[in-house]
Every structure is written in structure tokens, then in C-alpha cells.
NUVO-693224 format. One record per residue: x, y, z of N, C-alpha, C, CB in turn. Coordinates in steps of 0.2 Angstrom, whole numbers, padded with zeros to 4 digits, always signed. Each point is the difference from the previous one (the first is absolute). Glycine has a CB too. Layout:
<sites>
XYZXYZXYZXYZ
...
</sites>
This chain:
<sites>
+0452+0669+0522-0007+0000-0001-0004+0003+0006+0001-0011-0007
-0006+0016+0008-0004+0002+0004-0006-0006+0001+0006+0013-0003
-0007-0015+0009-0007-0003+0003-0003+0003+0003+0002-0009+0000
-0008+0010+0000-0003+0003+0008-0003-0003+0004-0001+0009-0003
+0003-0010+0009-0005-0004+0005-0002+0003+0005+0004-0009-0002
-0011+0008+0006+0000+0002+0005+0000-0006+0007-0005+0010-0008
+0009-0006+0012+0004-0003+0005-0003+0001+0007+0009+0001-0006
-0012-0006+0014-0002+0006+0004+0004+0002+0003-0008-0002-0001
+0006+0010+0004+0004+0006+0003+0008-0005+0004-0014+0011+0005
+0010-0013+0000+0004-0004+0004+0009-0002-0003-0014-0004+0005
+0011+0000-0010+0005-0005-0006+0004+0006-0002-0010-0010-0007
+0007+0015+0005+0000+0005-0004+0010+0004+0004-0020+0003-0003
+0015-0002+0009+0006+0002+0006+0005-0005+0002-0008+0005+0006
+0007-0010-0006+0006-0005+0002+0004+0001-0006-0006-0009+0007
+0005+0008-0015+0003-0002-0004+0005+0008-0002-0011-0013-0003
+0010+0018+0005+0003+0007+0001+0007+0000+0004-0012+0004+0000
+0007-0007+0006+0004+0002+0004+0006-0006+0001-0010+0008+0004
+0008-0014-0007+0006-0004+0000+0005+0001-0009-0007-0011+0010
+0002+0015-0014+0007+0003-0004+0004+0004+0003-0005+0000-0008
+0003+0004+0012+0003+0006+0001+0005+0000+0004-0008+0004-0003
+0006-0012+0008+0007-0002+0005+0005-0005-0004-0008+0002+0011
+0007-0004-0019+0004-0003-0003+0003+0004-0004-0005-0008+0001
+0002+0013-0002+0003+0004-0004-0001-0001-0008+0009+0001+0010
-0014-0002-0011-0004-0003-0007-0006+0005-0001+0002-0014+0004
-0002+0012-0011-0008+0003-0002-0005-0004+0001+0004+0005-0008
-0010-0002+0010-0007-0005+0000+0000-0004-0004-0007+0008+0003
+0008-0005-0012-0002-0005-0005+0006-0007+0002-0005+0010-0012
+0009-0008+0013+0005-0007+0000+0000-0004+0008+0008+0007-0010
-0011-0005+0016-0001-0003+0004-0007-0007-0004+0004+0013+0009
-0008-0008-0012-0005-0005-0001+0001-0004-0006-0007+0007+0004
+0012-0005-0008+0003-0004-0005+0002-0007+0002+0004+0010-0005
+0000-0007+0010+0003-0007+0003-0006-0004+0001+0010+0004+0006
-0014-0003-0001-0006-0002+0004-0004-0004-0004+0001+0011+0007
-0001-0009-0012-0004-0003-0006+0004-0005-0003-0007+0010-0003
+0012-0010+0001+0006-0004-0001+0000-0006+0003+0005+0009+0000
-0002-0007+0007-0001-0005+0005-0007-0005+0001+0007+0009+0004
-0010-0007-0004-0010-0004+0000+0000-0002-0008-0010+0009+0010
+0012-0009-0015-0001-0002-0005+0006-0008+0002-0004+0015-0008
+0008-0011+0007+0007-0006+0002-0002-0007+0004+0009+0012+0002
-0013-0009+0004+0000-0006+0005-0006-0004-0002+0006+0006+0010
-0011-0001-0015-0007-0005-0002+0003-0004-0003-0009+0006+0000
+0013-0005-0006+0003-0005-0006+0003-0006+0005+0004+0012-0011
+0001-0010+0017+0003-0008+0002-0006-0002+0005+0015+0002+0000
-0021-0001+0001-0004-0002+0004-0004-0004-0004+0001+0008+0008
-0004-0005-0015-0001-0005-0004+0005-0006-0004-0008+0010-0001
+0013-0009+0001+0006-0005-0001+0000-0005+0003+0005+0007-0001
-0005-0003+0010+0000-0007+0004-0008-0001-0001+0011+0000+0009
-0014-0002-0011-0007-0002+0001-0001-0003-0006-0005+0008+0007
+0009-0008-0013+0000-0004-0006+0005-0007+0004-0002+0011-0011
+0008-0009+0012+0003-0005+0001-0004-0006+0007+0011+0008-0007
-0016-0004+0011-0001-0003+0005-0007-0004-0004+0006+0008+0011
-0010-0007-0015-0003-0001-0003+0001-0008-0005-0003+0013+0003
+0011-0012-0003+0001-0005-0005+0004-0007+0003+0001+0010-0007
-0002-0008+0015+0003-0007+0006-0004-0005-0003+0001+0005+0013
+0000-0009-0015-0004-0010+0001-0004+0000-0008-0004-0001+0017
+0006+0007-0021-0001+0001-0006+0001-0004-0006+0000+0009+0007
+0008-0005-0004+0004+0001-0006+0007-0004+0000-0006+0011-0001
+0009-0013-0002+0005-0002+0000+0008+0009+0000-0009-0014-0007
+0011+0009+0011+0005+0010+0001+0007-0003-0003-0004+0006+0014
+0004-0001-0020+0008-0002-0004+0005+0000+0004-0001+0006-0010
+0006-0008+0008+0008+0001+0004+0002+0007-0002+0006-0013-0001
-0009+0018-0002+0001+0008-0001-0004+0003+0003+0004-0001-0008
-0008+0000+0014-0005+0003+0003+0005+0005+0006-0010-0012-0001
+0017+0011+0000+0002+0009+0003+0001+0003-0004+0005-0001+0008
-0003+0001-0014+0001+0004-0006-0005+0001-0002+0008-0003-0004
-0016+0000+0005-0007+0005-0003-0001+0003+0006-0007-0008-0008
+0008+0009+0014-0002+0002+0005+0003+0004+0000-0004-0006+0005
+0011+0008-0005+0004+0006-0003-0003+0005-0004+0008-0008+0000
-0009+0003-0007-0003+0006-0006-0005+0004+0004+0000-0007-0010
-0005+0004+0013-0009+0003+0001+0005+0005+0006-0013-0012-0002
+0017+0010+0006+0003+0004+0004+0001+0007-0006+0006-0012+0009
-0001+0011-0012+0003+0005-0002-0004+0006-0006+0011-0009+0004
-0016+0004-0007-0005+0004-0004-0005+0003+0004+0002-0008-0009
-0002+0007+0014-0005+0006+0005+0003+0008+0001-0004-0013+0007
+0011+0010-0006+0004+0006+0002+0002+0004-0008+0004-0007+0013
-0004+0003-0018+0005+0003-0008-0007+0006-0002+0009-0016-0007
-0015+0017+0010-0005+0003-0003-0002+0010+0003-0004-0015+0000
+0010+0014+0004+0001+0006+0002+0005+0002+0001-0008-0001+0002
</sites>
């Protein structure tokens, strides 16, 4: 899929020039990059549900096997 954004110059230069010393294309430097900030919002909101749910809630005896899931359905989306 083509997106266009505009980036500034500065951004623009770093994100070149650390492809070009990974040996990567721009689009897939930023792929990751977007990847990545997507990935860590989803476990940031996670933990903030489950921190939300201290003194709440009652916590199953399968509270590592749901933490697991939300774990691993963050990552199964891409």
C-alpha cells in the first residue's frame, strides 16, 4: 500500500541515512518503525487495563494464560 506523509527535513535525513547503513529500504525502515509504536502502544494500553483492574476485580487462577493471549494477539496482527 502506498501512504504519503510529510516528514521533517531533519527526520527525513536520519531515517535515510540509518537505512542505508542497515542496508534497508526507507519504506521498510519505517515499516518497522510504525510496527514497533503500534506494538508498544497496544502493551501500554494492556498494562493500564490490567493496572486499572487492581482492587477491582477479582484475578482468575488463568490470569497468565489471559496475559499470554493479549501478549500474543498484539503480535499475531502483523
Amino acid at each position: 500500500m502506498r501512504i504519503t506523509a510529510n516528514i521533517p527535513d531533519n527526520i527525513g535525513r536520519v531515517v535515510k541515512t540509518f537505512a542505508d547503513n542497515e542496508k534497508k529500504s526507507v519504506s521498510s525502515v519505517i515499516t518497522d518503525a510504525v510496527r514497533n509504536y503500534i506494538v508498544l502502544k497496544k502493551k501500554k494500553e494492556s498494562g493500564m487495563k490490567v493496572l486499572g483492574l487492581i482492587g477491582k476485580a477479582h484475578v482468575s487462577k488463568d490470569v497468565h494464560k489471559d496475559i499470554e493471549t493479549m501478549r500474543t494477539e498484539s503480535h499475531d496482527r502483523y
